[in-house]
N, C-alpha and C positions, 0 to 999 in steps of 0.2 A: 504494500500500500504506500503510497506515495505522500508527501507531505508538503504545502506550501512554506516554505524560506521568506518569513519577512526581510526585505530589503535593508542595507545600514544604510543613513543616511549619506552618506556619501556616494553608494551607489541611487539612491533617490535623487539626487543632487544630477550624478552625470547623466541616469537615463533620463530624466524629464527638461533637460540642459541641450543636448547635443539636437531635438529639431527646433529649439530657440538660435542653437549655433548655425545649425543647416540654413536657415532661414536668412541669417545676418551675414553670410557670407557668401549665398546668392545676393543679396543685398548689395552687399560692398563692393563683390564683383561686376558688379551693371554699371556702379557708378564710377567707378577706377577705369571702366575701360569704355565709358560711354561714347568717345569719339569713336572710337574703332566698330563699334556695334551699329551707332550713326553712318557711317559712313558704308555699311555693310548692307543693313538694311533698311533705313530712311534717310536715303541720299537726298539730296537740295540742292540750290544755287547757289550758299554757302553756306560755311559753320557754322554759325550762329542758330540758324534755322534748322539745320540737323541735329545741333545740342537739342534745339527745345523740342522736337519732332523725338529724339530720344527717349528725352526729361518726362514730355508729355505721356508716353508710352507706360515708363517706368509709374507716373502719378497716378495714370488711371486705371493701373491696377489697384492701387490704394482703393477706389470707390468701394471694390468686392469685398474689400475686410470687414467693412461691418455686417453686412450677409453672413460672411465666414464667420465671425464672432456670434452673432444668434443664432446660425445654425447647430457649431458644432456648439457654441459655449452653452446653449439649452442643451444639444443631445450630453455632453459631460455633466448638467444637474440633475440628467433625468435618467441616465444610465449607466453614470460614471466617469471618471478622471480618466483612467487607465482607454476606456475604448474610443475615446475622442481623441487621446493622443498618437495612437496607433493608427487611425484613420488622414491625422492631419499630417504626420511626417512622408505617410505615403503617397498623399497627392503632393506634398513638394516636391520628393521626387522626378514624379509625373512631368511638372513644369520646368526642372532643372534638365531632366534629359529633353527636351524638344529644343531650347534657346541651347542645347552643345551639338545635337544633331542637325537642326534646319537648315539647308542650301539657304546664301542670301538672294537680295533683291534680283543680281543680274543672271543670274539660274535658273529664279520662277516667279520673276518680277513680283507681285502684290500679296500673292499667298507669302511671302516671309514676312515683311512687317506684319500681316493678320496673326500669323502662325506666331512669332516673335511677342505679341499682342495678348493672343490667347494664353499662353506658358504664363507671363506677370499676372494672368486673371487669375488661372490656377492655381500659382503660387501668391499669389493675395487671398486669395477666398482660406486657402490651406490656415496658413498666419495668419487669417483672423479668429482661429476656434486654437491657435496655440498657447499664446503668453494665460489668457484666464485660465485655463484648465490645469496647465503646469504647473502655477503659481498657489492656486488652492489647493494640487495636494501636496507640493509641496506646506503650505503655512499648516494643512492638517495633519498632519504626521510630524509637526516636530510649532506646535504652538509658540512654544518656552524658548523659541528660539529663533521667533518669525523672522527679526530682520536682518540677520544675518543668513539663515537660509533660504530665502526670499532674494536675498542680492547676489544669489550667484546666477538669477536670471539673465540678471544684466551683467555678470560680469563674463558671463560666456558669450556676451554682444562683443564684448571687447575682445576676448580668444578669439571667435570671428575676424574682427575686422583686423587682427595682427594678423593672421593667415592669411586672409585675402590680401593687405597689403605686400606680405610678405614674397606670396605671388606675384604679385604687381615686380615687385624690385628686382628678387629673378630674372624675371622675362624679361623685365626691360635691362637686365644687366649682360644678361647670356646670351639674347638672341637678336638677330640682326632687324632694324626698323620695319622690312619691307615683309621678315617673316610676321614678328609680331601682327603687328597690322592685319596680317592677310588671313593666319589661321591659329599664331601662339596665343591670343588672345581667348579662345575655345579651351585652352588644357583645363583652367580652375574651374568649369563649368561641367569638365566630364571629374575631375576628383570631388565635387561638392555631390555627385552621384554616389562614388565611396561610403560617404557620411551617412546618407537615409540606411542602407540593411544593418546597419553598426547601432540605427535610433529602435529601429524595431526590434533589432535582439534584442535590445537592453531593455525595451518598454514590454517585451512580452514576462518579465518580471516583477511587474511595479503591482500594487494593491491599493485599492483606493481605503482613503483612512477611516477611523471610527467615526469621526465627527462627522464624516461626510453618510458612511453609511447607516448612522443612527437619525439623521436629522431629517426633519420634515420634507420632502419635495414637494416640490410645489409642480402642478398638471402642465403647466406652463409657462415656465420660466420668463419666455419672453415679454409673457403679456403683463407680468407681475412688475418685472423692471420698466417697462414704459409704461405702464398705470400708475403704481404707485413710489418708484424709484428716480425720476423724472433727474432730482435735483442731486441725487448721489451720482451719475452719469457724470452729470455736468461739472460737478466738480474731479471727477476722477478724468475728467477732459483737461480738467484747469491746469491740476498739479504735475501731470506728465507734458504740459507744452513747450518751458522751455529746455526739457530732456532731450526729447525726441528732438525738438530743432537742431541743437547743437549734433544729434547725432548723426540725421542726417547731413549737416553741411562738414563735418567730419569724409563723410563720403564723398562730396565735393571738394576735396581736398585737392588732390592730385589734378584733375581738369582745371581750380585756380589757380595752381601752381604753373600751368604750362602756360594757361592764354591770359593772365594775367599782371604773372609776376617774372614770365617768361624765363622758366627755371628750368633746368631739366625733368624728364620724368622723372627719374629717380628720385628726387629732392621732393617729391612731390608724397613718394609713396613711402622714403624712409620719415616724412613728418607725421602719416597717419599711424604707419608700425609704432612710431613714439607714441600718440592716444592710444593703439590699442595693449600699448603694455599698461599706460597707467591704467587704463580704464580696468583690463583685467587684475592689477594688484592690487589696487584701493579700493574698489567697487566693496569687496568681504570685508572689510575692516571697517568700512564708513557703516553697511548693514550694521555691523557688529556694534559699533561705537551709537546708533540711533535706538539701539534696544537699553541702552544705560542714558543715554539723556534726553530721549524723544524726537521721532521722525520730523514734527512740524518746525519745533526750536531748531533743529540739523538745517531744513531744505530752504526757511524762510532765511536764515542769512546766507547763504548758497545763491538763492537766488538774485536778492540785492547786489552781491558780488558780480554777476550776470549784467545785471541793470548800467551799474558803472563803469564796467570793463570792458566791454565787448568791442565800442566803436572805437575809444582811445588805442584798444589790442590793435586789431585792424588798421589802423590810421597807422599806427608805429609800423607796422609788417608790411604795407605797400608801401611805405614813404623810406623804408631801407632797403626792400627788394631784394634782400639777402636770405642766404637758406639759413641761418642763424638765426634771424626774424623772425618766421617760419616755424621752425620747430619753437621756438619759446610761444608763439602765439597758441598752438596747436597745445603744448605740455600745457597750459595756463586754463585752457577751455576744456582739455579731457580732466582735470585734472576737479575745477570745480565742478563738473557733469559726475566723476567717479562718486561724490562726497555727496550731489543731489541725488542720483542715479540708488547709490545704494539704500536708502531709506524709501525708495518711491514705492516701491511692491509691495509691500509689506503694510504701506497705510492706506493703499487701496485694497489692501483682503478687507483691512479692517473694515471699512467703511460699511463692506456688504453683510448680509447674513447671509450663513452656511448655502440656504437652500436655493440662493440666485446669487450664489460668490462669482461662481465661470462665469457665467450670463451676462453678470453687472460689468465684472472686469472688461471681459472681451469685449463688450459696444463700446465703454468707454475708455478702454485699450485705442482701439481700433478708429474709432473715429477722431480722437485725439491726433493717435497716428496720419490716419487721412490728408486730416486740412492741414496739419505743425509739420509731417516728416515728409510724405511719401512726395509734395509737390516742392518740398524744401530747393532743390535743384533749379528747377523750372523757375519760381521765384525769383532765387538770386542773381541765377541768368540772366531774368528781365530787368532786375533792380542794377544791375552793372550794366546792361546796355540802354536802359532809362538815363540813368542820373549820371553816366561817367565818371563815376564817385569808385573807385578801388576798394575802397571801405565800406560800400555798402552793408554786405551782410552785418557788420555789427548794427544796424538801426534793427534788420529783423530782430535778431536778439535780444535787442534791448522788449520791443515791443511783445514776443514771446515770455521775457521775464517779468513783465507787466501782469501778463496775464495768471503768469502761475502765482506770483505773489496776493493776487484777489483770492486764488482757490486756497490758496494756505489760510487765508484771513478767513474764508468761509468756515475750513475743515473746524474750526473751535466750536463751529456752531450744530455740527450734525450730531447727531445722537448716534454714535458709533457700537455696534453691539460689540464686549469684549470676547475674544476669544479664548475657549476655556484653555488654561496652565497647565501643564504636567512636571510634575519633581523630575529635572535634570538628572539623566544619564550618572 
Protein backbone atom coordinates (compact mmCIF):
# COMPACT_ATOMS: atom_id res chain seq x y z
CA UNK A 1 0.00 0.00 0.00
CA UNK A 2 1.34 3.17 -0.86
CA UNK A 3 1.46 6.27 1.11
CA UNK A 4 1.39 10.03 0.37
CA UNK A 5 4.82 12.07 1.33
CA UNK A 6 3.96 15.46 2.44
CA UNK A 7 6.11 17.99 0.65
CA UNK A 8 9.00 20.01 2.87
CA UNK A 9 8.65 23.37 2.32
CA UNK A 10 11.28 23.89 0.22
CA UNK A 11 10.30 21.59 -2.02
CA UNK A 12 6.74 23.58 -1.84
CA UNK A 13 8.76 26.47 -2.43
CA UNK A 14 10.54 25.11 -5.91
CA UNK A 15 7.58 23.03 -7.27
CA UNK A 16 4.92 25.83 -7.06
CA UNK A 17 8.08 28.52 -8.08
CA UNK A 18 9.45 27.12 -11.30
CA UNK A 19 5.97 27.91 -13.65
CA UNK A 20 6.11 31.57 -12.00
CA UNK A 21 9.86 31.08 -13.36
CA UNK A 22 8.66 29.59 -16.79
CA UNK A 23 6.45 32.39 -17.19
CA UNK A 24 9.02 35.21 -16.35
CA UNK A 25 11.59 34.00 -18.46
CA UNK A 26 9.36 33.66 -21.42
CA UNK A 27 8.74 37.09 -20.39
CA UNK A 28 12.05 38.45 -20.33
CA UNK A 29 12.92 36.77 -23.24
CA UNK A 30 10.27 38.64 -25.66
CA UNK A 31 11.53 41.64 -24.37
CA UNK A 32 15.49 41.28 -24.54
CA UNK A 33 15.03 40.29 -27.92
CA UNK A 34 12.10 42.35 -29.14
CA UNK A 35 13.98 43.97 -32.02
CA UNK A 36 14.82 40.63 -33.55
CA UNK A 37 11.25 39.10 -33.01
CA UNK A 38 10.05 42.61 -34.70
CA UNK A 39 11.98 42.48 -37.34
CA UNK A 40 11.09 38.64 -37.87
CA UNK A 41 7.70 38.89 -37.79
CA UNK A 42 6.20 42.48 -37.79
CA UNK A 43 8.21 44.01 -40.14
CA UNK A 44 7.57 48.01 -40.88
CA UNK A 45 8.98 51.02 -42.59
CA UNK A 46 11.00 51.59 -39.48
CA UNK A 47 11.96 50.64 -35.82
CA UNK A 48 10.02 52.50 -34.01
CA UNK A 49 6.95 51.12 -35.41
CA UNK A 50 8.02 47.52 -35.24
CA UNK A 51 9.05 48.03 -31.60
CA UNK A 52 5.50 49.08 -30.98
CA UNK A 53 3.86 46.50 -33.41
CA UNK A 54 6.15 44.02 -31.09
CA UNK A 55 5.25 45.82 -27.73
CA UNK A 56 1.63 45.99 -28.82
CA UNK A 57 1.80 42.10 -29.41
CA UNK A 58 3.54 41.31 -26.36
CA UNK A 59 0.46 43.90 -24.28
CA UNK A 60 -2.21 42.32 -25.79
CA UNK A 61 -1.65 39.27 -24.45
CA UNK A 62 -1.89 40.98 -21.02
CA UNK A 63 -5.89 41.48 -21.93
CA UNK A 64 -6.27 37.28 -21.50
CA UNK A 65 -4.83 37.29 -18.00
CA UNK A 66 -7.78 38.28 -16.34
CA UNK A 67 -9.81 35.52 -18.17
CA UNK A 68 -6.94 33.21 -17.01
CA UNK A 69 -7.17 34.45 -13.58
CA UNK A 70 -11.08 33.79 -13.14
CA UNK A 71 -10.90 30.84 -14.89
CA UNK A 72 -8.32 28.96 -13.49
CA UNK A 73 -8.19 31.06 -10.19
CA UNK A 74 -12.12 29.88 -9.51
CA UNK A 75 -11.24 26.31 -10.83
CA UNK A 76 -8.10 26.26 -7.92
CA UNK A 77 -11.17 27.59 -5.15
CA UNK A 78 -13.22 25.04 -6.21
CA UNK A 79 -11.07 22.02 -6.99
CA UNK A 80 -7.93 22.85 -5.73
CA UNK A 81 -4.26 24.60 -5.77
CA UNK A 82 -2.54 21.58 -6.80
CA UNK A 83 -4.84 20.84 -10.24
CA UNK A 84 -4.84 24.57 -11.44
CA UNK A 85 -1.23 24.50 -11.39
CA UNK A 86 -0.60 21.42 -13.33
CA UNK A 87 -3.06 22.75 -15.96
CA UNK A 88 -1.55 26.32 -16.01
CA UNK A 89 2.23 25.26 -16.50
CA UNK A 90 1.02 23.01 -19.34
CA UNK A 91 -0.51 25.45 -21.40
CA UNK A 92 2.76 27.72 -21.07
CA UNK A 93 4.38 25.23 -22.47
CA UNK A 94 1.96 25.17 -25.26
CA UNK A 95 2.72 28.85 -26.10
CA UNK A 96 6.48 28.78 -25.55
CA UNK A 97 6.88 25.93 -28.13
CA UNK A 98 4.87 27.80 -31.05
CA UNK A 99 6.83 31.45 -30.64
CA UNK A 100 10.47 28.75 -30.88
CA UNK A 101 8.81 26.80 -33.78
CA UNK A 102 6.93 29.33 -36.18
CA UNK A 103 8.49 30.05 -39.65
CA UNK A 104 8.52 34.15 -39.70
CA UNK A 105 6.66 36.74 -41.74
CA UNK A 106 8.64 36.04 -45.11
CA UNK A 107 7.85 32.20 -45.11
CA UNK A 108 4.07 32.55 -44.53
CA UNK A 109 3.63 36.05 -44.44
CA UNK A 110 0.53 36.94 -41.85
CA UNK A 111 -0.02 33.60 -40.33
CA UNK A 112 3.22 34.23 -38.10
CA UNK A 113 2.47 37.41 -36.41
CA UNK A 114 -1.25 35.78 -35.83
CA UNK A 115 0.54 32.60 -34.86
CA UNK A 116 3.23 34.64 -32.86
CA UNK A 117 -0.09 36.49 -31.41
CA UNK A 118 -1.94 33.47 -30.42
CA UNK A 119 1.38 31.72 -28.23
CA UNK A 120 1.25 35.54 -25.98
CA UNK A 121 -2.75 34.63 -25.74
CA UNK A 122 -1.98 31.36 -24.53
CA UNK A 123 0.68 32.14 -22.40
CA UNK A 124 -1.25 35.16 -20.93
CA UNK A 125 -4.43 33.32 -20.24
CA UNK A 126 -1.97 30.38 -18.67
CA UNK A 127 -0.27 33.34 -16.04
CA UNK A 128 -3.40 34.59 -15.27
CA UNK A 129 -4.69 31.30 -13.04
CA UNK A 130 -0.79 31.02 -11.98
CA UNK A 131 0.62 33.77 -9.25
CA UNK A 132 -3.09 33.36 -7.03
CA UNK A 133 -3.01 29.64 -6.87
CA UNK A 134 0.69 29.32 -6.16
CA UNK A 135 0.73 31.84 -3.65
CA UNK A 136 -2.33 30.54 -1.58
CA UNK A 137 -0.94 27.39 -1.19
CA UNK A 138 1.88 28.32 -0.63
CA UNK A 139 0.63 31.01 2.59
CA UNK A 140 -1.57 27.68 3.53
CA UNK A 141 0.94 25.37 4.23
CA UNK A 142 3.36 27.38 6.17
CA UNK A 143 0.81 30.59 7.66
CA UNK A 144 3.74 31.28 10.48
CA UNK A 145 5.70 32.09 7.81
CA UNK A 146 3.71 33.91 5.03
CA UNK A 147 6.01 36.50 4.02
CA UNK A 148 8.86 35.05 3.65
CA UNK A 149 7.53 32.10 1.91
CA UNK A 150 5.26 34.06 -0.14
CA UNK A 151 8.49 36.12 -1.42
CA UNK A 152 10.16 33.58 -3.05
CA UNK A 153 7.22 34.15 -5.74
CA UNK A 154 8.81 36.94 -6.71
CA UNK A 155 12.09 36.14 -6.17
CA UNK A 156 12.11 33.24 -8.75
CA UNK A 157 10.87 36.43 -11.13
CA UNK A 158 14.27 37.47 -10.51
CA UNK A 159 16.14 33.73 -11.20
CA UNK A 160 14.14 34.26 -14.36
CA UNK A 161 15.09 37.26 -15.47
CA UNK A 162 19.19 36.60 -14.50
CA UNK A 163 18.67 33.46 -16.85
CA UNK A 164 17.05 35.07 -19.57
CA UNK A 165 19.55 37.97 -19.32
CA UNK A 166 22.10 35.79 -18.94
CA UNK A 167 21.11 34.26 -22.23
CA UNK A 168 20.98 37.48 -23.71
CA UNK A 169 24.93 38.04 -22.98
CA UNK A 170 25.93 34.65 -24.30
CA UNK A 171 24.58 35.01 -27.47
CA UNK A 172 25.39 38.31 -27.92
CA UNK A 173 28.83 37.54 -26.62
CA UNK A 174 29.45 34.16 -28.70
CA UNK A 175 27.71 34.50 -31.79
CA UNK A 176 28.05 36.59 -34.66
CA UNK A 177 25.34 39.70 -35.25
CA UNK A 178 23.89 38.30 -38.43
CA UNK A 179 23.42 34.77 -36.61
CA UNK A 180 21.85 36.03 -33.75
CA UNK A 181 19.55 38.06 -35.53
CA UNK A 182 18.57 35.44 -37.96
CA UNK A 183 17.96 32.38 -35.63
CA UNK A 184 20.32 32.48 -32.08
CA UNK A 185 17.64 34.52 -30.89
CA UNK A 186 15.11 31.13 -30.86
CA UNK A 187 17.64 28.95 -28.60
CA UNK A 188 16.12 30.58 -24.99
CA UNK A 189 12.63 29.90 -26.23
CA UNK A 190 13.37 26.08 -27.05
CA UNK A 191 15.40 25.78 -23.36
CA UNK A 192 12.20 27.64 -21.51
CA UNK A 193 10.40 24.25 -23.02
CA UNK A 194 13.05 22.28 -20.62
CA UNK A 195 11.56 24.09 -17.78
CA UNK A 196 7.47 23.01 -18.18
CA UNK A 197 8.09 18.78 -17.64
CA UNK A 198 10.62 19.78 -14.73
CA UNK A 199 7.11 22.09 -13.37
CA UNK A 200 4.95 19.01 -13.75
CA UNK A 201 7.00 16.50 -12.17
CA UNK A 202 7.52 18.46 -9.24
CA UNK A 203 3.78 19.67 -9.06
CA UNK A 204 2.57 16.08 -9.42
CA UNK A 205 3.79 16.20 -5.69
CA UNK A 206 2.31 19.05 -4.19
CA UNK A 207 -1.08 18.70 -1.76
CA UNK A 208 -3.38 21.20 -1.22
CA UNK A 209 -3.23 22.53 2.57
CA UNK A 210 -5.67 22.02 5.53
CA UNK A 211 -6.87 25.56 5.58
CA UNK A 212 -7.75 25.23 2.10
CA UNK A 213 -9.34 21.98 2.32
CA UNK A 214 -11.24 22.47 5.54
CA UNK A 215 -12.67 26.00 4.55
CA UNK A 216 -15.89 26.86 3.04
CA UNK A 217 -16.03 27.03 -0.99
CA UNK A 218 -17.95 29.05 -2.17
CA UNK A 219 -20.26 27.66 -5.62
CA UNK A 220 -18.74 30.50 -7.24
CA UNK A 221 -15.89 32.09 -6.61
CA UNK A 222 -16.08 34.56 -9.33
CA UNK A 223 -19.32 36.00 -8.67
CA UNK A 224 -18.42 36.25 -4.96
CA UNK A 225 -15.39 38.58 -5.68
CA UNK A 226 -17.14 40.98 -8.17
CA UNK A 227 -20.32 41.00 -5.92
CA UNK A 228 -19.05 41.57 -2.90
CA UNK A 229 -15.12 41.89 -3.12
CA UNK A 230 -15.22 44.99 -5.47
CA UNK A 231 -12.82 47.17 -3.35
CA UNK A 232 -10.21 44.36 -2.12
CA UNK A 233 -9.52 43.94 -6.06
CA UNK A 234 -8.99 47.34 -6.26
CA UNK A 235 -6.74 47.71 -3.84
CA UNK A 236 -4.67 44.56 -4.51
CA UNK A 237 -4.47 46.42 -8.10
CA UNK A 238 -3.07 49.55 -6.03
CA UNK A 239 -0.40 47.86 -4.03
CA UNK A 240 1.37 45.77 -6.85
CA UNK A 241 1.48 48.89 -9.57
CA UNK A 242 4.46 50.21 -8.85
CA UNK A 243 6.07 46.57 -8.77
CA UNK A 244 5.15 45.34 -11.75
CA UNK A 245 6.10 48.64 -13.45
CA UNK A 246 9.45 48.63 -12.52
CA UNK A 247 9.52 45.10 -13.42
CA UNK A 248 8.54 45.39 -16.49
CA UNK A 249 10.75 48.36 -17.63
CA UNK A 250 13.56 46.13 -16.09
CA UNK A 251 12.66 44.13 -19.29
CA UNK A 252 13.08 47.05 -21.29
CA UNK A 253 16.37 47.26 -20.25
CA UNK A 254 18.58 46.00 -22.99
CA UNK A 255 16.31 47.69 -26.13
CA UNK A 256 17.05 51.21 -23.81
CA UNK A 257 20.31 50.54 -23.72
CA UNK A 258 20.89 50.14 -27.46
CA UNK A 259 18.48 52.97 -29.02
CA UNK A 260 18.85 55.18 -26.41
CA UNK A 261 21.99 55.33 -24.69
CA UNK A 262 23.50 53.74 -27.68
CA UNK A 263 25.57 51.18 -25.79
CA UNK A 264 26.32 47.85 -26.62
CA UNK A 265 24.05 44.85 -26.26
CA UNK A 266 25.92 43.57 -23.98
CA UNK A 267 25.98 46.57 -21.60
CA UNK A 268 22.43 46.27 -21.81
CA UNK A 269 21.81 42.68 -20.67
CA UNK A 270 24.96 42.47 -18.05
CA UNK A 271 22.74 45.66 -16.36
CA UNK A 272 19.54 43.42 -16.17
CA UNK A 273 21.67 40.15 -14.86
CA UNK A 274 22.66 42.81 -12.17
CA UNK A 275 18.42 43.36 -11.05
CA UNK A 276 18.06 39.98 -11.42
CA UNK A 277 20.80 38.99 -8.82
CA UNK A 278 19.43 41.53 -6.54
CA UNK A 279 16.12 40.90 -7.02
CA UNK A 280 16.74 37.10 -6.51
CA UNK A 281 18.81 37.66 -3.07
CA UNK A 282 16.95 40.40 -1.30
CA UNK A 283 13.57 39.53 -2.53
CA UNK A 284 13.66 36.26 0.91
CA UNK A 285 15.01 38.59 3.30
CA UNK A 286 12.85 41.75 2.75
CA UNK A 287 9.78 38.68 2.86
CA UNK A 288 11.55 37.72 5.99
CA UNK A 289 12.30 41.18 7.51
CA UNK A 290 8.01 42.20 6.75
CA UNK A 291 6.92 39.29 8.93
CA UNK A 292 8.87 41.16 12.08
CA UNK A 293 7.88 44.76 11.38
CA UNK A 294 4.94 44.68 8.97
CA UNK A 295 4.25 44.49 5.09
CA UNK A 296 2.50 48.07 4.87
CA UNK A 297 5.20 50.09 7.23
CA UNK A 298 8.06 47.93 4.62
CA UNK A 299 6.30 48.99 1.10
CA UNK A 300 4.84 52.53 2.16
CA UNK A 301 8.59 53.84 2.46
CA UNK A 302 9.69 51.71 -0.45
CA UNK A 303 7.40 53.38 -2.37
CA UNK A 304 8.14 57.08 -1.43
CA UNK A 305 11.66 56.03 -2.31
CA UNK A 306 10.14 55.24 -5.87
CA UNK A 307 8.23 58.67 -5.95
CA UNK A 308 11.76 60.62 -5.45
CA UNK A 309 14.19 58.71 -7.23
CA UNK A 310 13.10 57.53 -10.20
CA UNK A 311 13.29 60.76 -12.70
CA UNK A 312 16.56 62.34 -10.87
CA UNK A 313 17.97 58.18 -11.46
CA UNK A 314 17.01 58.55 -15.06
CA UNK A 315 18.10 62.12 -15.79
CA UNK A 316 21.73 61.10 -14.16
CA UNK A 317 21.94 57.76 -16.49
CA UNK A 318 21.04 59.52 -19.87
CA UNK A 319 22.96 62.62 -19.00
CA UNK A 320 26.29 60.35 -18.48
CA UNK A 321 25.41 57.78 -21.13
CA UNK A 322 27.94 55.57 -19.50
CA UNK A 323 27.48 51.77 -18.79
CA UNK A 324 28.41 52.63 -15.20
CA UNK A 325 25.39 54.94 -15.00
CA UNK A 326 23.43 52.01 -16.11
CA UNK A 327 24.20 49.45 -13.86
CA UNK A 328 23.92 51.86 -10.74
CA UNK A 329 20.50 53.10 -12.08
CA UNK A 330 19.22 49.52 -12.63
CA UNK A 331 21.01 48.02 -8.95
CA UNK A 332 19.05 51.23 -7.27
CA UNK A 333 15.59 50.27 -8.93
CA UNK A 334 15.90 46.36 -8.47
CA UNK A 335 17.03 46.89 -5.45
CA UNK A 336 14.09 49.13 -4.00
CA UNK A 337 11.60 46.72 -6.02
CA UNK A 338 13.41 43.43 -4.19
CA UNK A 339 12.54 45.26 -0.49
CA UNK A 340 8.64 46.25 -2.15
CA UNK A 341 8.52 43.18 -4.19
CA UNK A 342 9.18 40.90 -1.01
CA UNK A 343 6.32 41.86 1.23
CA UNK A 344 3.63 42.31 -1.61
CA UNK A 345 2.20 38.47 -1.70
CA UNK A 346 1.92 37.91 1.30
CA UNK A 347 -0.59 41.05 2.17
CA UNK A 348 -2.40 40.34 -0.76
CA UNK A 349 -3.33 36.58 0.62
CA UNK A 350 -4.09 38.41 3.57
CA UNK A 351 -6.49 40.69 2.32
CA UNK A 352 -8.68 37.71 0.81
CA UNK A 353 -10.53 34.95 2.62
CA UNK A 354 -9.52 31.38 2.24
CA UNK A 355 -12.45 30.59 0.00
CA UNK A 356 -11.86 33.37 -2.95
CA UNK A 357 -8.00 33.63 -1.92
CA UNK A 358 -6.90 32.38 -5.81
CA UNK A 359 -9.87 34.10 -7.36
CA UNK A 360 -9.23 37.54 -5.45
CA UNK A 361 -5.46 37.40 -6.12
CA UNK A 362 -5.52 36.31 -9.66
CA UNK A 363 -8.03 39.25 -11.15
CA UNK A 364 -6.31 41.57 -9.03
CA UNK A 365 -2.83 39.99 -9.84
CA UNK A 366 -3.72 40.13 -13.37
CA UNK A 367 -5.31 43.08 -14.03
CA UNK A 368 -2.91 45.12 -12.01
CA UNK A 369 -0.45 43.31 -14.37
CA UNK A 370 -2.53 44.22 -17.48
CA UNK A 371 -2.67 48.06 -17.41
CA UNK A 372 1.00 48.79 -14.96
CA UNK A 373 3.36 45.79 -16.68
CA UNK A 374 2.31 43.90 -19.75
CA UNK A 375 1.97 47.58 -21.81
CA UNK A 376 4.94 48.96 -19.73
CA UNK A 377 7.01 48.76 -23.14
CA UNK A 378 4.80 50.06 -25.52
CA UNK A 379 4.27 53.11 -23.09
CA UNK A 380 7.78 54.01 -22.63
CA UNK A 381 8.36 53.60 -26.36
CA UNK A 382 5.69 56.38 -26.88
CA UNK A 383 6.66 58.48 -23.90
CA UNK A 384 10.46 58.60 -25.42
CA UNK A 385 9.20 59.33 -28.98
CA UNK A 386 6.54 61.81 -27.57
CA UNK A 387 8.56 64.07 -25.23
CA UNK A 388 12.23 63.47 -26.42
CA UNK A 389 12.88 63.43 -22.89
CA UNK A 390 15.75 60.36 -22.28
CA UNK A 391 14.39 60.30 -18.87
CA UNK A 392 11.07 59.71 -19.52
CA UNK A 393 10.37 56.57 -17.88
CA UNK A 394 11.13 57.88 -14.44
CA UNK A 395 7.68 60.28 -14.78
CA UNK A 396 5.97 56.68 -15.34
CA UNK A 397 7.36 55.70 -12.16
CA UNK A 398 6.87 58.23 -10.24
CA UNK A 399 3.13 58.29 -11.27
CA UNK A 400 2.89 54.21 -10.75
CA UNK A 401 4.37 55.10 -7.14
CA UNK A 402 1.42 57.59 -6.61
CA UNK A 403 -0.72 55.15 -7.03
CA UNK A 404 0.59 52.33 -4.84
CA UNK A 405 1.01 54.69 -2.09
CA UNK A 406 -3.10 55.49 -2.08
CA UNK A 407 -3.58 51.56 -1.97
CA UNK A 408 -1.07 51.32 1.02
CA UNK A 409 -3.20 54.23 2.77
CA UNK A 410 -6.30 52.21 1.93
CA UNK A 411 -4.85 48.73 3.14
CA UNK A 412 -5.30 50.23 7.15
CA UNK A 413 -8.70 50.53 6.26
CA UNK A 414 -9.85 46.90 5.05
CA UNK A 415 -10.92 44.47 7.54
CA UNK A 416 -8.30 41.82 6.72
CA UNK A 417 -9.22 38.20 7.87
CA UNK A 418 -6.15 36.80 9.94
CA UNK A 419 -4.63 33.82 8.89
CA UNK A 420 -4.63 31.11 11.30
CA UNK A 421 -0.74 30.49 13.13
CA UNK A 422 0.80 27.39 13.50
CA UNK A 423 3.90 26.72 16.22
CA UNK A 424 7.11 26.87 14.17
CA UNK A 425 8.85 23.89 12.89
Amino acid sequence: MSTKRTPSLMQLVVATSVGNALEWFDIAIYGFFAVFIGKHFFPAANETASLLLTFGAFGASYLVRPLGGMVLGAYADKRGRKAALMLSVSLMMLGTAIIALVPDYASIGVAAPLLVLAARLVQGFSAGGEFGASTALLIEHAPHRRGFIASWQFATQGLATLLAASFGFGLAKTMAPADLAAWGWRLPFFFGLLIGPVGLYLRRFLQDAEDFTQAEHSTSPVRAVLAQQKRLVLTAIGLLTVSTAVNYLLQYVPTFAIRELHLPATTGFAATMLGGVILTVVTPFAGHVSDRIGRRRQMTWIALLFAVSAYPGFVWATSSGSAFALYVLIAWLALLKSIYFGALPALMAEIFPAATRATGMAIGYNVGVTVFGGFTPAIVTWLLGATGDKSAPGYYLILTAIISLGALAWVSRVPMEPLPRRAAA
